[in-house]
N, C-alpha and C positions, 0 to 999 in steps of 0.2 A: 356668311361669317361662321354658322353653326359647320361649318366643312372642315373650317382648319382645328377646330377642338375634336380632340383624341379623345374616341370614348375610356372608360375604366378597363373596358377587356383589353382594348388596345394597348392599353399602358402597361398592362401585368405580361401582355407576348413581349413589349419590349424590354419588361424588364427580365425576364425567363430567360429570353434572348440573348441578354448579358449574360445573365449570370452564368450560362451552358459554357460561352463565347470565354468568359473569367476562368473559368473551372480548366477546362482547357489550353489554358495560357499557363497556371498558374502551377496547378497538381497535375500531376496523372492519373489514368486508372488506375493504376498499382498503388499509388501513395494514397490517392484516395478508400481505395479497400481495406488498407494496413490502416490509416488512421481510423477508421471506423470497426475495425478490429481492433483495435489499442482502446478505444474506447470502452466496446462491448464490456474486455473483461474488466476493466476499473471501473467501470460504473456496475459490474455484475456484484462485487467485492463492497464495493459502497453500497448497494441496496441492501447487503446482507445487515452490513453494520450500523444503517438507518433503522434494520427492523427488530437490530438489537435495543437499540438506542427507544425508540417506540412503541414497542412490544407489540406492534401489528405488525402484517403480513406487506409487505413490499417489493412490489416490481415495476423493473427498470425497463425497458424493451429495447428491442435492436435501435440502436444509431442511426441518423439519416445525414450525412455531412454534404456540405454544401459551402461553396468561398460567396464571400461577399463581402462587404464595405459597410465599416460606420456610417457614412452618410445613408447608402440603403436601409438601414437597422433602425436608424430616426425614422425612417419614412414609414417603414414597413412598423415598427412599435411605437407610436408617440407614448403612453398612459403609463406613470411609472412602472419600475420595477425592484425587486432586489438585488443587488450585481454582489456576489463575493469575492472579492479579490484575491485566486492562489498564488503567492510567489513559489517557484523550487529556487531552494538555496544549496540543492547538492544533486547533481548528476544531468540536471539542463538547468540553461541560462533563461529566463525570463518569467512570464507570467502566464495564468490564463484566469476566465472568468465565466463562474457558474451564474447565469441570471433564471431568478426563479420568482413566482407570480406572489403579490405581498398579500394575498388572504392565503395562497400553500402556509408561507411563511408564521402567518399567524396560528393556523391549524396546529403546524409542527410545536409553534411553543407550549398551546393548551395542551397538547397531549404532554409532554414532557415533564409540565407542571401539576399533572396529574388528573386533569380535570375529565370530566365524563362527554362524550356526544354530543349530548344536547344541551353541554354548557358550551360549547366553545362555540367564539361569538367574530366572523370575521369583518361583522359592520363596523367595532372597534377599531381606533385608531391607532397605527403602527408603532411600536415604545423602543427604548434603550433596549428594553428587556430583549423584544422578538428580536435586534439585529443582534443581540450577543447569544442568546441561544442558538441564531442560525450559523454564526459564525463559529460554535462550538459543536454543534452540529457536521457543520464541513469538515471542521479539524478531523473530527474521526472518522469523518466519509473520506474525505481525501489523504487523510493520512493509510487507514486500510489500501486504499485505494495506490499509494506510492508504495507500499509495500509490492502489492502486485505486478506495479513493473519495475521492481526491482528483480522480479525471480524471471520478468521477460527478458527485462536488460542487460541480464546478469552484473550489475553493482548499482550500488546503494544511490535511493533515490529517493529526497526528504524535502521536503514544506516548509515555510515561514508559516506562524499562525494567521490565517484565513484573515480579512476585517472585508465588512458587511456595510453596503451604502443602499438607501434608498433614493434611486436617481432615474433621470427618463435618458436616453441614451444621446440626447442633445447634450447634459448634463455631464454624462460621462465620457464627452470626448473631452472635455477641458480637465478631467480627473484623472483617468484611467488609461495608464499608458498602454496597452492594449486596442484602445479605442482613439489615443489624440494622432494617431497617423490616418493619413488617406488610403495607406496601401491596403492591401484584399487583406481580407482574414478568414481561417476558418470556422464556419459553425458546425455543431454537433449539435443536433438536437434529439431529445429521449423523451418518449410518453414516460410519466411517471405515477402509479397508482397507488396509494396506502387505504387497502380495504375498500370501505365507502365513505371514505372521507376526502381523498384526494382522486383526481381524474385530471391529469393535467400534463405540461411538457415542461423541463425544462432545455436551459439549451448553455451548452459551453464552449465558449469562445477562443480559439488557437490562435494567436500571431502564425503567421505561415514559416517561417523561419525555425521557429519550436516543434510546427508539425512534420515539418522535413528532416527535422533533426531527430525526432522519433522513428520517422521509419526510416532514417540512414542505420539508428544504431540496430533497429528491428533487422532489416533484409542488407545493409552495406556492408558489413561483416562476415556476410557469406560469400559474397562476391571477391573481397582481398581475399578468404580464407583460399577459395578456386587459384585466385593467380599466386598467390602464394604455394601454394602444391604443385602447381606448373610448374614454378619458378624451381622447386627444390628436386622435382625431378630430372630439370636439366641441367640442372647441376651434378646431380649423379649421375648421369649420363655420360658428363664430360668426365670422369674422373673425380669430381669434388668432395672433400667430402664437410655434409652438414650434419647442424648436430640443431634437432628439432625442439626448439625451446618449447612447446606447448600439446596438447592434444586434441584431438578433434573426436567433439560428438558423432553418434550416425546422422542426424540431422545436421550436418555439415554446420554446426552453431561452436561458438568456442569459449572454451574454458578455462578459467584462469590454474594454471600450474599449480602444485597444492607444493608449499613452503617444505622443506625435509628437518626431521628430527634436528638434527646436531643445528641450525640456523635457527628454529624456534627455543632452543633452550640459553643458547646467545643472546636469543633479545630478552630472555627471562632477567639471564645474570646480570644486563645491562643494565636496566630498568628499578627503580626502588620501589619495591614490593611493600605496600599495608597493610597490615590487615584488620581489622575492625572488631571490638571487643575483647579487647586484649587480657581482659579482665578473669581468671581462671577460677571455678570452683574449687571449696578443696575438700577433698575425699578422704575420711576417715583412715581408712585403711587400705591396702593395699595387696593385690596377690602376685605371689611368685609362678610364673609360670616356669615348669622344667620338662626336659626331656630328656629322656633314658638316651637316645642315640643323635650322633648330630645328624642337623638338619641341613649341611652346606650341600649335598648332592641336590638338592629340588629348591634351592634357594633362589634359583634363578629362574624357578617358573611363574609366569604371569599368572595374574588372580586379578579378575574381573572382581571390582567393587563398587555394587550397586545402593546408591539411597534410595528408601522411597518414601514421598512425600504421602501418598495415601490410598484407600485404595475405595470404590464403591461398586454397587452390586443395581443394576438397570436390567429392565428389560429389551429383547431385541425390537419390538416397535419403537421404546426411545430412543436406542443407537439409532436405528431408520433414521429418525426427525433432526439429528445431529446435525448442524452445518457449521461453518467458521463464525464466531462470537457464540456459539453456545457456553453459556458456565455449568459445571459441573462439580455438584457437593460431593467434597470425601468426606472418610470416616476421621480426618484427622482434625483436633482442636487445635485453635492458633496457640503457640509456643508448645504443644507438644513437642517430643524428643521424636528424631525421625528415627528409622529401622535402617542398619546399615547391613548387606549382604556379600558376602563374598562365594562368589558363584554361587550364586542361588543360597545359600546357609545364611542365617541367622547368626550375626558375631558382636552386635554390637548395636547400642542408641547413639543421637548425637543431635547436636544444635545447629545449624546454618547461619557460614560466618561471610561475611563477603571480601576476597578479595581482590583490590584495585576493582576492575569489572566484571571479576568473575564469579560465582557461587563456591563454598567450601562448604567440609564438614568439619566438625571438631566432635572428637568424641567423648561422649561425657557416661557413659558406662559401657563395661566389658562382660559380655555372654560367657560367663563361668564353663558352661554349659557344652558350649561348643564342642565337637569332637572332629570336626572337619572332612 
């Protein structure tokens, strides 16, 4: 009887066995590589902004991705977890799902809330609080992190706000539409360290559809870009002639056309322009500016004019230590009048107005002084 029972090792070759057998079905090596490269840099991006958020040191490590199946995932994790739910609402269709161990979870909240080492207590029982700090937590790990493949993707690629369940992955097939299909999914899993307080993994979950569609927009666009070049040289070949709507990087990657002058100032005129604090100071007095000779011969030359917001004085070991999320104090006080320059000269103060979505200045004194 004891012959037909499959020992433990046996059970993990067959299930290995799948999952090699899965991989292989599902991904390729190359989609496999790219997804694990797509990962690297957004979780490189989010560790950053974790360690902002933290104020400890944090790292992420290489990726290890792997397909497999909700049903395996029950087996292989019964003891809860925290699942946080990312939708993208701009640049891909679906979801994915960061699960992370509920005492990391709790760690992350006492630090946040400011508490010391050896207050923070993970025997405590899991609250509202820890799933909203973690889920606020995400938002600027994964939003950093959407930023980053936006500059991969080349266009814009944005998040629903993150929410955060405490579930065992039984739980979350019947919740989490990532998880209530049978089909393969991919894992991403990352050792995750913050100092000596965390030593752990977490793992992020891809619908395979989401991950193909990442590395079609990564390397499938180099591929049209090639038979599109074919295509237009044999066109010229024959005679034809084309007229090349876009440009190509040296790394064969492509770039969106940059709009011309006379088209962007059309969609200004079109457009109902606001602008915000309409409310003007009023100035004593006034000076007459004259000149001895006209000035229509140089009237047409451009003049760079620069604001500056402020300026501060570091040394080069803390340039060194600078990475993305560092803040950096100027010397300027909030509602100071900025410095306005016209090539480089000193002409003028002024206040920051916003228009519709842009930044403006408004100038609210004139550099007597000036001699240009």
């Amino acid at each position: 009887m004891d012959k037909d029972i499959l020992s433990q090792e046996e059970i993990d070759m067959l299930l290995k066995g799948d999952d090699e057998s899965l991989e292989g079905e599902v991904i390729t090596d190359i989609e496999k590589d790219a997804i694990g490269e797509i990962g690297n840099i957004s979780m490189g991006t989010a560790a950053t902004t974790l360690s902002t958020l933290l104020n400890r040191k944090v790292i992420i490590t290489t990726p290890k991705v792997q397909v497999t199946t909700a049903g395996e995932l029950s087996h292989e994790y019964p003891i809860p977890f925290v699942a946080v739910d990312v939708r993208y609402k701009e640049g891909f269709e679906g979801s994915n799902i960061l699960i992370i161990k509920v005492d990391d979870v709790k760690i992350i909240t006492d630090i946040m809330m400011g508490k010391d080492e050896d207050e923070i207590d993970v025997n405590r029982e899991l609250t509202d609080m820890d799933l909203s700090a973690i889920s606020e937590v995400m938002n600027q790990m994964m939003g950093s992190s959407a930023t980053s493949l936006s500059e991969i993707f080349l266009k814009k690629i944005d998040i629903e706000p993150p929410k955060s369940y405490k579930i065992t992955f039984s739980e979350g097939r019947k919740k989490l539409d990532v998880l209530k299909s049978s089909d393969p999914i991919i894992k991403v899993s990352f050792k995750m360290e913050v100092e000596d307080l965390i030593d752990s993994e977490i793992m992020q979950l891809i619908p395979v559809d989401v991950g193909q569609e990442m590395v079609e927009s990564l390397i499938g666009d180099s591929e049209e870009e090639v038979a599109s070049t074919e295509a237009v040289h044999m066109m010229e070949e024959k005679g034809v002639g084309v007229q090349r709507e876009m440009d190509m990087a040296p790394s064969g990657v492509k770039r969106q056309k940059t709009p011309t002058v006379d088209n962007k100032f059309e969609k200004m005129e079109d457009e109902h322009v606001i602008v915000r604090k309409p409310q003007f100071e009023a100035f004593d007095s006034s000076v007459d500016v004259s000149y001895n000779e006209s000035i229509d011969l140089i009237s047409d030359i451009p003049v760079e004019l620069t604001v500056e917001l402020g300026r501060a004085m570091k040394k080069i070991s803390e340039i060194l230590e600078y990475g993305p999320g560092t803040v950096i104090e100027l010397d300027k006080l909030v509602g100071e009048p900025l410095d306005i320059y016209a090539n480089g000269k000193f002409i003028a103060k002024g206040e920051v107005v916003v228009i519709d979505d842009n930044f403006g200045i408004r100038i609210t004194d004139i550099n007597n002084n000036y001699s240009g």
